[in-house]
C-alpha positions as a Python dict, from the first residue, in 0.01 Angstrom:
ca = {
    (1, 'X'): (0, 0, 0),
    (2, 'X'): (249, 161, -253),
    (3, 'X'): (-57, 424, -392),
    (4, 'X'): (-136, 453, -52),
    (5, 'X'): (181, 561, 81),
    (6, 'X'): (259, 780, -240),
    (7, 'X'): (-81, 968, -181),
    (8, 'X'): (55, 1021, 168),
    (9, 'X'): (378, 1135, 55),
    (10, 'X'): (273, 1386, -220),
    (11, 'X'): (48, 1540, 31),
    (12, 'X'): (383, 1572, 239),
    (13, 'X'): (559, 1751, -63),
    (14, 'X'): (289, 1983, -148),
    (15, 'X'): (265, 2119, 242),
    (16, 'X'): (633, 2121, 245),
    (17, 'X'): (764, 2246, -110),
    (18, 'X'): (678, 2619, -83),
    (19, 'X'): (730, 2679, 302),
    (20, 'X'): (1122, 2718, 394),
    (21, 'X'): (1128, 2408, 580),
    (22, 'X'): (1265, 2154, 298),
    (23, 'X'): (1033, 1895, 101),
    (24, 'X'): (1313, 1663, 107),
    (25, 'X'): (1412, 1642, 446),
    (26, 'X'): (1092, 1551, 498),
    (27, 'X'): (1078, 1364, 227),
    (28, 'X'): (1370, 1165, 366),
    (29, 'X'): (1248, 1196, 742),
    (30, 'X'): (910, 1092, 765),
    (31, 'X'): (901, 773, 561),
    (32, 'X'): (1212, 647, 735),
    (33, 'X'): (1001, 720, 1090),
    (34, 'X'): (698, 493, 967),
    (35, 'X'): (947, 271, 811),
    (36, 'X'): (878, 298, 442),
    (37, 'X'): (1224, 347, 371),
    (38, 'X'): (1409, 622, 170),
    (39, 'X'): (1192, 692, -150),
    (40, 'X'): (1509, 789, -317),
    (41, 'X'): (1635, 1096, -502),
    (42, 'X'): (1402, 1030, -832),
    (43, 'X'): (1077, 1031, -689),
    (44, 'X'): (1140, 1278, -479),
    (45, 'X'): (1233, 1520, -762),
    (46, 'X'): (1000, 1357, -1046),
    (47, 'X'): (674, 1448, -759),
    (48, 'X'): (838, 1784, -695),
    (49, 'X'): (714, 1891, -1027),
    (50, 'X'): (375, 1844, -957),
    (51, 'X'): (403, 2134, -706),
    (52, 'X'): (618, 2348, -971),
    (53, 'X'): (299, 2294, -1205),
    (54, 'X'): (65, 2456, -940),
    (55, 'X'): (326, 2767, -915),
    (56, 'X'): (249, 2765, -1343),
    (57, 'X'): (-114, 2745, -1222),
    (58, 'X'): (-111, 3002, -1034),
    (59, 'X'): (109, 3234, -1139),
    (60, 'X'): (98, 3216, -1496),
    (61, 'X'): (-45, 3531, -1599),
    (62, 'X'): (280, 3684, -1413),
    (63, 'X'): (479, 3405, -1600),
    (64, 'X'): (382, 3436, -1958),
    (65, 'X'): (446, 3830, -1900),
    (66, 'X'): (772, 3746, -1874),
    (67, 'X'): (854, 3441, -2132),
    (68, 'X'): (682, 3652, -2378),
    (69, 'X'): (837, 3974, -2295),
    (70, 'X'): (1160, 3830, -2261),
    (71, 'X'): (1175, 3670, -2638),
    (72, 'X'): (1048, 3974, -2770),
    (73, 'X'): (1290, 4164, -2568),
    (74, 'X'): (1586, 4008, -2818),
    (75, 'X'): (1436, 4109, -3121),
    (76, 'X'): (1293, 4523, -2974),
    (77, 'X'): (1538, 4674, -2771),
    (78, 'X'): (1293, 4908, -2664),
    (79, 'X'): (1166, 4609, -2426),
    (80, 'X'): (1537, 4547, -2285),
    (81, 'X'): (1500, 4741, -2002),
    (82, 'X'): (1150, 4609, -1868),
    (83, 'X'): (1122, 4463, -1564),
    (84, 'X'): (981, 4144, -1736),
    (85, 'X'): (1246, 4131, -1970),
    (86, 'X'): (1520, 4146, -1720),
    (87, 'X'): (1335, 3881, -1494),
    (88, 'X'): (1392, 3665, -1773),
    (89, 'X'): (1725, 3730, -1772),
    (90, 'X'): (1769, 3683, -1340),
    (91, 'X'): (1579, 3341, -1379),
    (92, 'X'): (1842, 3214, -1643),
    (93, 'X'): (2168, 3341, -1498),
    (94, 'X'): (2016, 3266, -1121),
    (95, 'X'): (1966, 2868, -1237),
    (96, 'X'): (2317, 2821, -1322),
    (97, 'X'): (2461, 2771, -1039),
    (98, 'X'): (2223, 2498, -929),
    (99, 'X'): (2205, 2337, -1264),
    (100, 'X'): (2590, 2331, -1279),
    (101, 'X'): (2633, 2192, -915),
    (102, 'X'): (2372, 1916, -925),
    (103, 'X'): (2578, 1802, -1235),
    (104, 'X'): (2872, 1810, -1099),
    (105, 'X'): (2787, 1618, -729),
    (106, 'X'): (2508, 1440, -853),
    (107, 'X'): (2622, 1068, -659),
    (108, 'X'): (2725, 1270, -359),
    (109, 'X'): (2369, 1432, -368),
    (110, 'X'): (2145, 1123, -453),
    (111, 'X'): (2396, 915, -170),
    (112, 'X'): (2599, 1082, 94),
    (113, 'X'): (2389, 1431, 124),
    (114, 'X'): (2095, 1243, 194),
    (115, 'X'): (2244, 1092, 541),
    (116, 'X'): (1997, 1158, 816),
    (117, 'X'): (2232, 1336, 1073),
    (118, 'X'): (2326, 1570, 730),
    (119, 'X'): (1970, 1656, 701),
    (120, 'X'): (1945, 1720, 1102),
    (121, 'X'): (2182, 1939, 1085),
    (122, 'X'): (2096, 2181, 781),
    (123, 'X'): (1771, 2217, 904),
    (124, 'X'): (1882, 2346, 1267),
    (125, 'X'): (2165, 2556, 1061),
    (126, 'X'): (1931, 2658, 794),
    (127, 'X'): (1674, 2777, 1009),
    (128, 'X'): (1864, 3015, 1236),
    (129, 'X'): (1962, 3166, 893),
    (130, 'X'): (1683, 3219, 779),
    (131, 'X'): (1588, 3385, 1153),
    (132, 'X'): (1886, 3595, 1149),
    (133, 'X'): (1820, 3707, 793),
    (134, 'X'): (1472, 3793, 822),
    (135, 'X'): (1520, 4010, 1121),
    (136, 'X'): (1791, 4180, 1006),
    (137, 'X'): (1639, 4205, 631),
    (138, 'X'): (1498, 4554, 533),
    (139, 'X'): (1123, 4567, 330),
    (140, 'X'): (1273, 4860, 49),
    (141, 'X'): (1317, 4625, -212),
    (142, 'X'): (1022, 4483, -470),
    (143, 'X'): (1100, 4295, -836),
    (144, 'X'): (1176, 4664, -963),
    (145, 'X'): (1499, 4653, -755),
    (146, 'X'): (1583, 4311, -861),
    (147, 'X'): (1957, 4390, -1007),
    (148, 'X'): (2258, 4121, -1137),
    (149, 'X'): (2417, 4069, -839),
    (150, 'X'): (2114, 3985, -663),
    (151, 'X'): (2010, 3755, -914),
    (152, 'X'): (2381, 3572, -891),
    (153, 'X'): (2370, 3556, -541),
    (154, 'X'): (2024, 3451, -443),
    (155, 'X'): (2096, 3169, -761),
    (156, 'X'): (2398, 3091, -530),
    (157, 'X'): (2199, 3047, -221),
    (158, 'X'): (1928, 2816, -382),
    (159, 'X'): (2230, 2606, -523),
    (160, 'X'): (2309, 2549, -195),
    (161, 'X'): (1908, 2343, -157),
    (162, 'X'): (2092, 2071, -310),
    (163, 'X'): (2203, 1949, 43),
    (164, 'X'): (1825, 1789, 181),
    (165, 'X'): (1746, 1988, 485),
    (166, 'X'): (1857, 2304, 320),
    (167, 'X'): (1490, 2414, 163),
    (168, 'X'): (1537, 2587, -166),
    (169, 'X'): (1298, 2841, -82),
    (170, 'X'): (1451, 2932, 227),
    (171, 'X'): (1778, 2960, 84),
    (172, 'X'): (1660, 3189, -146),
    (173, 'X'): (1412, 3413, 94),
    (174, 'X'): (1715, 3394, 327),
    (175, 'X'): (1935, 3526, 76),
    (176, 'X'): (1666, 3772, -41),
    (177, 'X'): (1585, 3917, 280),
    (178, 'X'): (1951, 3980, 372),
    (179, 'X'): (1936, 4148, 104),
    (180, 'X'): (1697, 4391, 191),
    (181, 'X'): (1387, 4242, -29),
    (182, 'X'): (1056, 4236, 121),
    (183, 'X'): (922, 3926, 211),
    (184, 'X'): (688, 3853, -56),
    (185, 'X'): (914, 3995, -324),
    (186, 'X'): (1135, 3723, -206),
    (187, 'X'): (885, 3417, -155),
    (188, 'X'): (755, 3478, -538),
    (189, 'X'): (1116, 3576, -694),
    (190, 'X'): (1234, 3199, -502),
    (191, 'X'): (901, 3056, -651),
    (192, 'X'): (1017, 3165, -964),
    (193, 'X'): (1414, 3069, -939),
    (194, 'X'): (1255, 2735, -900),
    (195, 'X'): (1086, 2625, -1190),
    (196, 'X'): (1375, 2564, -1442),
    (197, 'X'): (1596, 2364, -1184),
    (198, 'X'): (1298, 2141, -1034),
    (199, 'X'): (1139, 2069, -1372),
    (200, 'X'): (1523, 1988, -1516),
    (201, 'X'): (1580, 1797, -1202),
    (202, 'X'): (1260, 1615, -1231),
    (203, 'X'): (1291, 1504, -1592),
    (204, 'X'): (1657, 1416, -1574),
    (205, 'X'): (1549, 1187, -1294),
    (206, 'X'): (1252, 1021, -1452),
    (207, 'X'): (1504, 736, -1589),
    (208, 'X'): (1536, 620, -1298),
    (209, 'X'): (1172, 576, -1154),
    (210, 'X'): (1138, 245, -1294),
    (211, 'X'): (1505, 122, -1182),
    (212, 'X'): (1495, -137, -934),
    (213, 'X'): (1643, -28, -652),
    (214, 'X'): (1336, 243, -660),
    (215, 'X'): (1058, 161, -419),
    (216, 'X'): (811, 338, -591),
    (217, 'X'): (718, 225, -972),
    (218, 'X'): (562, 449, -1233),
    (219, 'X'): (217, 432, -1070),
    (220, 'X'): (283, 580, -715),
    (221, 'X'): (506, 831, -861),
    (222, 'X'): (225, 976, -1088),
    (223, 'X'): (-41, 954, -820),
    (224, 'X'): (161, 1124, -581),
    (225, 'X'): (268, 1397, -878),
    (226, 'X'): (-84, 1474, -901),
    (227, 'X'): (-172, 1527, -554),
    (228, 'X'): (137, 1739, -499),
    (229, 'X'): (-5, 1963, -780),
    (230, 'X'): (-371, 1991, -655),
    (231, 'X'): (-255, 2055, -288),
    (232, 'X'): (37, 2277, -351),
    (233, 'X'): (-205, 2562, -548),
    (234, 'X'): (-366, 2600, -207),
    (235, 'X'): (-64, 2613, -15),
    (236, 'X'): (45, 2910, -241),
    (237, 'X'): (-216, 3058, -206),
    (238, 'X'): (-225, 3078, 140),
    (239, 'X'): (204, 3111, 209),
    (240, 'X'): (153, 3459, 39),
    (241, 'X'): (-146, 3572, 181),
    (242, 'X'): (19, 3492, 543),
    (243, 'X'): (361, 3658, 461),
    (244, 'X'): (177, 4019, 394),
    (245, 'X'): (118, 4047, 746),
    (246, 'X'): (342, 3807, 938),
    (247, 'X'): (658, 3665, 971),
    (248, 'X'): (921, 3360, 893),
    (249, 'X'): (937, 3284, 1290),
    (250, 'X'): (711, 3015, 1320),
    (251, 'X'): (916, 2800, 1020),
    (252, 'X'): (1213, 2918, 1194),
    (253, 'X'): (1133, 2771, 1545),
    (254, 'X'): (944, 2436, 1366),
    (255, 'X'): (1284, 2370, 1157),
    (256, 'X'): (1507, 2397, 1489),
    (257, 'X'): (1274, 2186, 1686),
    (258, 'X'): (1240, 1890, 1419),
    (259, 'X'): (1638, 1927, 1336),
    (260, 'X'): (1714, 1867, 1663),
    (261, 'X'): (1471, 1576, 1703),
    (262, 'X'): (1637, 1390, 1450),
    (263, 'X'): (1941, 1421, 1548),
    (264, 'X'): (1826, 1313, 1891),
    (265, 'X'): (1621, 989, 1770),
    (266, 'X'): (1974, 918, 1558),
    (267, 'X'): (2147, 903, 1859),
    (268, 'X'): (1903, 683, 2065),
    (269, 'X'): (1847, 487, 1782),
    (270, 'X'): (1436, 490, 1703),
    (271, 'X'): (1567, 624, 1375),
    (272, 'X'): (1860, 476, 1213),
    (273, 'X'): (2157, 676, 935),
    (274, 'X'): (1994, 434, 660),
}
């Protein structure tokens, strides 16, 4: 039952991960409704990666462009000022703040953040954000435009997808678009942002899989690594194609509606804080 369920749940994470609707709240949500229990902060970040190696997967072309250009940017100045070079740059400065944060409140994130009414909440909160950002947001900004502050701030915002319910994605395409970034500028440049805290999350994390107050062993978490990774390609895929013609509404209404369902089955007690 344990393979079965973890097949279940990375299937879950790969749908979830890349759309602004948080992988962990319903990571945290939908186990507790078929009463599996709370897979716990570890295997929720050690299964995570699997859908951070399909963003490698498919984006690596753009990727190595930018490792490589960036190291050779420190030894040729002449490269300094190329947008790959700099991107380098806006991925390191904007994974500080998350990197610094989780350190800081890692028990209060792996414990009290992962209450069920907390999770409610940020993803009724979270979504209207994201509404009110996208419709105010302007499309006049692409990678090109992508400057410090920016960087800082939409680092800031994904900092803030510590809190389950919060989405990291969204945080960042929220912060993005209120920024005036199109919407697929935003999508890949929170795609990006991504990578360095979920595979440091995930491999700081990996010490605990096997603890025992884990209910999924080394096995599960593997099996549902790998099907994270094989789904999640496709779900890129298709998240981009979709956001050159449409907009965030639909993930807006969907992470209102299931917010608020949570918080209503809390309070007439079909699902319960822990």
């Amino acid at each position: 039952m344990d393979y079965l369920q973890a097949i279940a749940l990375g299937i879950l994470q790969a749908l979830t991960e890349f759309l602004p609707i948080s992988s962990s709240a319903h990571l945290r949500i939908f186990p507790e409704l078929l009463g599996w229990g709370d897979p716990g902060a570890a295997f929720t970040a050690v299964i995570q990666i699997g859908t951070e190696l399909a963003v490698l997967a498919y984006m690596g072309r753009h990727i190595w462009s930018i490792i490589s250009t960036w190291v050779r940017s420190l030894f040729n100045p002449e490269l300094r000022g190329h947008t790959d070079a700099r991107m380098g740059w806006f991925i390191i400065v904007g994974s500080i703040p998350i990197v610094v944060m989780g350190l800081l409140l890692q028990d209060i994130i792996e414990h009290d953040l992962r209450s069920l009414y907390v999770v409610g909440t940020m993803l009724v909160v979270m979504g209207i954000v994201l509404g009110v950002a996208d419709r105010i947001g302007e499309n006049r900004k692409r990678f090109d435009d992508l400057s410090w502050r920016d960087a800082i701030l939409m680092g800031c915002a994904q900092a803030c997808a510590l809190i389950p319910g919060v989405s990291r994605s969204g945080a960042t395409i929220s912060m993005g678009r209120a920024l005036g970034y199109e919407r697929a500028t935003a999508t890949e440049y929170a795609f990006l942002l991504a990578l360095p805290a979920v595979f440091g999350a995930g491999l700081f994390e990996m010490k605990d899989i096997a603890h025992e107050d884990n209910l999924y062993g080394w096995g599960p978490t593997i099996v549902a690594t790998i099907v994270s990774f094989v789904l999640g390609y496709a779900v890129i895929a298709w998240l981009l194609k979709y956001l050159s013609r449409n907009t965030y509404t639909p993930f807006v209404i969907y992470r209102v509606v299931l917010g608020l369902a949570v918080l209503v089955l809390l309070g007439v007690g079909v699902l319960t804080e822990w």
